[in-house]
C-alpha positions in Angstrom: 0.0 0.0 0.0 1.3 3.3 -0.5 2.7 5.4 1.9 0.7 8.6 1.0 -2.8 8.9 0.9 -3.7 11.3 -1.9 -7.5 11.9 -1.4 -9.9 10.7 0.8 -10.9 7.0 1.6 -14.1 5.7 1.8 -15.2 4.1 5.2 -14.3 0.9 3.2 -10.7 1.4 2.1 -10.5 2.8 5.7 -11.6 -1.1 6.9 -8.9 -2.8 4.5 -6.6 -0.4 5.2 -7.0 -1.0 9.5 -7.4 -4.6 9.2 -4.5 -4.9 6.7 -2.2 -3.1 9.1 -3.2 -6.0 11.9 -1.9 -8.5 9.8 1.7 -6.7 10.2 1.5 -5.7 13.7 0.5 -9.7 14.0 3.4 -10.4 12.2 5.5 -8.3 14.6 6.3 -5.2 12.7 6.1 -2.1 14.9 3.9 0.7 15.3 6.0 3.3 13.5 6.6 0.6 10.5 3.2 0.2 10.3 2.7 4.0 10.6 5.1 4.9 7.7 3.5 1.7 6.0 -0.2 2.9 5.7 0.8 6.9 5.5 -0.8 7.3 9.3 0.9 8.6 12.6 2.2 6.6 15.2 -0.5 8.0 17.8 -3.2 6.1 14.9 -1.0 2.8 14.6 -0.7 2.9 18.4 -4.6 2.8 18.7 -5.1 0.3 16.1 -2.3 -1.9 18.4 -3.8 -1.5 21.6 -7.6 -1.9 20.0 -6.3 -5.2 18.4 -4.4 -7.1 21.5 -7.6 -5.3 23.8 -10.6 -6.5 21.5 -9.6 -8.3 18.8 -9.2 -7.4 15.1 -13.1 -7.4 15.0 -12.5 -3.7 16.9 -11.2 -2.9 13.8 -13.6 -2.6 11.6 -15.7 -0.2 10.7 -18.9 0.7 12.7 -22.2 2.6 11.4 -21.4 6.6 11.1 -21.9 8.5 14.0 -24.2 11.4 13.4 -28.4 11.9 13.3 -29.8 10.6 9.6 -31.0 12.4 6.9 -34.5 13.6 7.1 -34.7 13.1 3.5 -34.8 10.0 1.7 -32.4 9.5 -1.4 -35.4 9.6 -3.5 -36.4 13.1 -2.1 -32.8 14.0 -2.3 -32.9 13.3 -5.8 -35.7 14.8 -6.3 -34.7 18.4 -4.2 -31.5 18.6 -6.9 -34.0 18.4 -9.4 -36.2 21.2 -8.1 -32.5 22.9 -8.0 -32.0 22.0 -11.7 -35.3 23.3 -12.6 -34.6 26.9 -11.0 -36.3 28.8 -8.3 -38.7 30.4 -10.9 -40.1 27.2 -11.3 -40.1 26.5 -8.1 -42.5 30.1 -7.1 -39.7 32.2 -6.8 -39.9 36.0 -8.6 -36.3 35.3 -9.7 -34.1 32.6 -11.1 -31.7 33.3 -7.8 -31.2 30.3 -5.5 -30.4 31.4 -1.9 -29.7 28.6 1.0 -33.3 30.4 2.7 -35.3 30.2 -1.1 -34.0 26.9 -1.0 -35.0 25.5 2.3 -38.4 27.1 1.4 -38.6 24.9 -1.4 -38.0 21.7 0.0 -40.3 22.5 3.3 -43.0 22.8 0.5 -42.0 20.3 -1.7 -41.5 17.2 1.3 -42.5 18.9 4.2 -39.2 18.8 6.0 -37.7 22.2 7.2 -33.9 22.6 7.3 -31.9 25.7 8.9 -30.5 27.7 5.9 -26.9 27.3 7.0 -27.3 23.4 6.5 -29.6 23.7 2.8 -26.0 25.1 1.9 -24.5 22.1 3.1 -27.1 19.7 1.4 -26.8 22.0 -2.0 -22.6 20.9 -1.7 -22.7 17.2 -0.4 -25.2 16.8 -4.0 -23.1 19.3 -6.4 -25.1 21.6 -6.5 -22.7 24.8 -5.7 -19.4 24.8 -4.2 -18.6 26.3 -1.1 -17.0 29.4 -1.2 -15.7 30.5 1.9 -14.3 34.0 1.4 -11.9 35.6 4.1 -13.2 38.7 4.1 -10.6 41.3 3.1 -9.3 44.2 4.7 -8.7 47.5 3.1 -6.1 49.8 3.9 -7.5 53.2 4.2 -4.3 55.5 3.9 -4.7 59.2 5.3 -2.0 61.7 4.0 -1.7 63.5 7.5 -0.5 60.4 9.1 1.9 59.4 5.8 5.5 60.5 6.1 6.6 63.1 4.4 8.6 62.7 1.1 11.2 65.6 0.2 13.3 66.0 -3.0 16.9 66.2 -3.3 20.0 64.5 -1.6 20.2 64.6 2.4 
């Protein structure tokens, strides 16, 4: 396996990738080979050692993702991208303009379930719908000539 992960890996290479990694540390190669090994730090091949000799190498595999489910199905998912796709005109709006609020609105009256603004932004992303654009915001330098130093001509 390579020693560098270049993108991310899905809770099933994760598995392989833990499991895999017990098979060495089985064999009796240390932490930090295993570390270097699977591109992870020690502190991560220490956890997966003390999880395997504590509970077994079934410890090591993956578990259901923490975190509440989706209020909407993946059919009503589907079908919110394609209210997206369709614009907000169509969906009632005055303009064409997609806002997180316009479309939380939507889905409320399209399925009945409300979302917070903030997280129709986060739906719209996780389905492709926009990317996110955080923007630092950016701070102007106002320059006032009675504070700027004075600039005289000639040789000192």
């Amino acid at each position: 396996m390579d020693t560098t992960t270049e993108s991310i890996l899905t809770r099933d290479e994760m598995e392989s990738r833990r499991l895999l990694a017990a098979q060495d540390l089985q064999r009796g190669l240390t932490q930090s080979q295993v570390a270097r090994k699977f591109g992870v730090s020690r502190t991560t091949a220490s956890r997966w050692y003390r999880s395997l000799t504590g509970r077994g190498v079934e410890s090591l595999r993956k578990r259901r993702a923490p975190g509440r489910p989706s209020r909407l199905s993946t059919v009503q998912l589907a079908g919110a991208a394609e209210v997206y796709r369709l614009g907000a005109r169509a969906a009632g709006f005055e303009t064409d303009r997609w806002t997180t609020a316009r479309f939380a609105e939507a889905i409320f009256v399209r399925f009945g379930v409300r979302y917070d603004p903030d997280h129709v932004g986060r739906i719209m992303h996780r389905l492709g719908l926009r990317e996110r654009n955080r923007q630092k915001s950016r701070v102007t330098t106002v320059a006032y000539p009675q504070f700027l130093p004075e600039v005289t001509s000639g040789a000192a």
